[in-house]
Each structure stands twice: as C-alpha cells, then as structure tokens.
C-alpha positions as CSV (number, residue, x, y, z in Angstrom):
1,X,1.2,39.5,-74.4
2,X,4.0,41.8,-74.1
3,X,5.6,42.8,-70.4
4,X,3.2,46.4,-70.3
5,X,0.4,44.1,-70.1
6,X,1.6,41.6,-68.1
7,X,2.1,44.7,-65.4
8,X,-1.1,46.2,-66.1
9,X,-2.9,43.0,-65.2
10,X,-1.3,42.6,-62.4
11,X,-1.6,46.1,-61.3
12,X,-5.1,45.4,-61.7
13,X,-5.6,42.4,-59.7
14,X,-3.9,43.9,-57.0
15,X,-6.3,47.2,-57.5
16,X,-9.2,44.6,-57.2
17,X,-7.4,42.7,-53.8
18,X,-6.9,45.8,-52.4
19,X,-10.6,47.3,-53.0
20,X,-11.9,44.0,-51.3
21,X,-9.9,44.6,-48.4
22,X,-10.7,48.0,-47.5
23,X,-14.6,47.3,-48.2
24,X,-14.1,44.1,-45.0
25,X,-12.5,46.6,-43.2
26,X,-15.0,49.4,-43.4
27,X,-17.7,46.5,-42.6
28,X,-15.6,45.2,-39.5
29,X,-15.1,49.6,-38.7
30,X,-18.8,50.0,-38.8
31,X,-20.1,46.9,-37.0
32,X,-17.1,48.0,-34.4
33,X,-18.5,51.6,-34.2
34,X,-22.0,50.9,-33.4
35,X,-23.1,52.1,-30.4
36,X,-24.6,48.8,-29.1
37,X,-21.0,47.5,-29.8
38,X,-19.6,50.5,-28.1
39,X,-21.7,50.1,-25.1
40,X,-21.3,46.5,-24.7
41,X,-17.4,46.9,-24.7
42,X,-17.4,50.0,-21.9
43,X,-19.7,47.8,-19.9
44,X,-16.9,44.9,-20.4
45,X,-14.1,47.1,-20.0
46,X,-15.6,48.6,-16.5
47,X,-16.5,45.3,-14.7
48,X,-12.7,44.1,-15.7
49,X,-10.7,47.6,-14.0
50,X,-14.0,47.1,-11.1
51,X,-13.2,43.2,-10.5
52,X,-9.2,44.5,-10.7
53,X,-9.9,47.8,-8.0
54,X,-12.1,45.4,-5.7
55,X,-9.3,42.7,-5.4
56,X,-6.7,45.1,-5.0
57,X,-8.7,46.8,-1.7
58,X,-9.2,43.5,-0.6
59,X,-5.5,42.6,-0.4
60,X,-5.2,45.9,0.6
61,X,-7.5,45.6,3.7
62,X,-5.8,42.0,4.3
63,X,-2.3,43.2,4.5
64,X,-3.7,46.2,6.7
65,X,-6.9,45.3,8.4
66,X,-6.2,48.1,11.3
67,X,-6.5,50.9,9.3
68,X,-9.3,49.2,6.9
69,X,-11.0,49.3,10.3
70,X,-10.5,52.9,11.3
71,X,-11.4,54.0,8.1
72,X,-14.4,52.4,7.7
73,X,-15.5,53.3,11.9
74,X,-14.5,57.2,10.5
75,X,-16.7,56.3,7.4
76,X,-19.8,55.3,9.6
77,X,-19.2,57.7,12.1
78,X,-19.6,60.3,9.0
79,X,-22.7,58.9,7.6
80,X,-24.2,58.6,11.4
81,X,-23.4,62.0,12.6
82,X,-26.7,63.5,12.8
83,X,-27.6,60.3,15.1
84,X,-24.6,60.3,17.0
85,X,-24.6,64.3,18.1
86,X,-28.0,63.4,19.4
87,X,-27.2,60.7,21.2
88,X,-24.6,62.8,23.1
89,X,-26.2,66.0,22.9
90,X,-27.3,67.4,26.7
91,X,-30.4,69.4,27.1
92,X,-30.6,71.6,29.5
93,X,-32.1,71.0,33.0
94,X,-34.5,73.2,34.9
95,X,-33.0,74.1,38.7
C-alpha cells in the first residue's frame, strides 16, 4: 500500500465513526423530542422552580410574619367582601 491509500482508508473509517455518531445522536434527539419526554421534563422542571418559589415565601413570611399577616387579612377581606358589606350594611328603619 502506498501513503494515498493509507489516507483513503483512514478517511474512510473516520467517514464510517462519524456516520455512527450522528445516527446515536439523532436517536438520543428523537427519543428527547417526544412529546411524552417533553411533558415529563416541563412537569419536572415546574415542581423544582414551585418547591424553590414555596420555600422562598416561606422564609419570606418567617423573616416578616406582620406583613405576611396583613396581606393575607387584605386577601380574605377581598375574597369575603360580598359577606362582609352585608354584615355591616344598615337597612333602613320605619319611624
């Protein structure tokens, strides 16, 4: 064998390394981009950024329960003011 086809055939077998390697990556691409794959890692992604928001308010509320408090008494008072301008709400009497 003479140095041309020394290069060729090694010019080959890296053709035929680099063909296998692209095909695993389109296989790991697809499996990766299937919507049940896609799903499953939104799902995982949102209850780790939820677990991370819910113990940040709670250190939040622990380093300030006074305000926690008044916002959550405004909060209620929100949601309960139908009930609440009832409560206080004066008919009129007959004189």
């Amino acid at each position: 064998m003479n140095l041309i086809d020394d290069e060729l055939a090694k010019a080959e077998a890296n053709s035929e390394q680099a063909r296998q390697q692209l095909a695993r990556t389109v296989v790991a691409l697809q499996s990766r981009l299937k919507p049940s794959a896609l799903a499953r890692d939104a799902v995982e992604e949102l209850k780790e950024v939820g677990g991370d928001m819910a113990r940040s308010g709670i250190e939040a509320v622990k380093r300030n329960p006074l305000p926690a408090a008044g916002v959550a008494a405004l909060l209620t008072a929100f949601v309960a003011r139908k009930p609440l301008a009832r409560l206080f709400h004066r008919k009129p009497t007959d004189a």
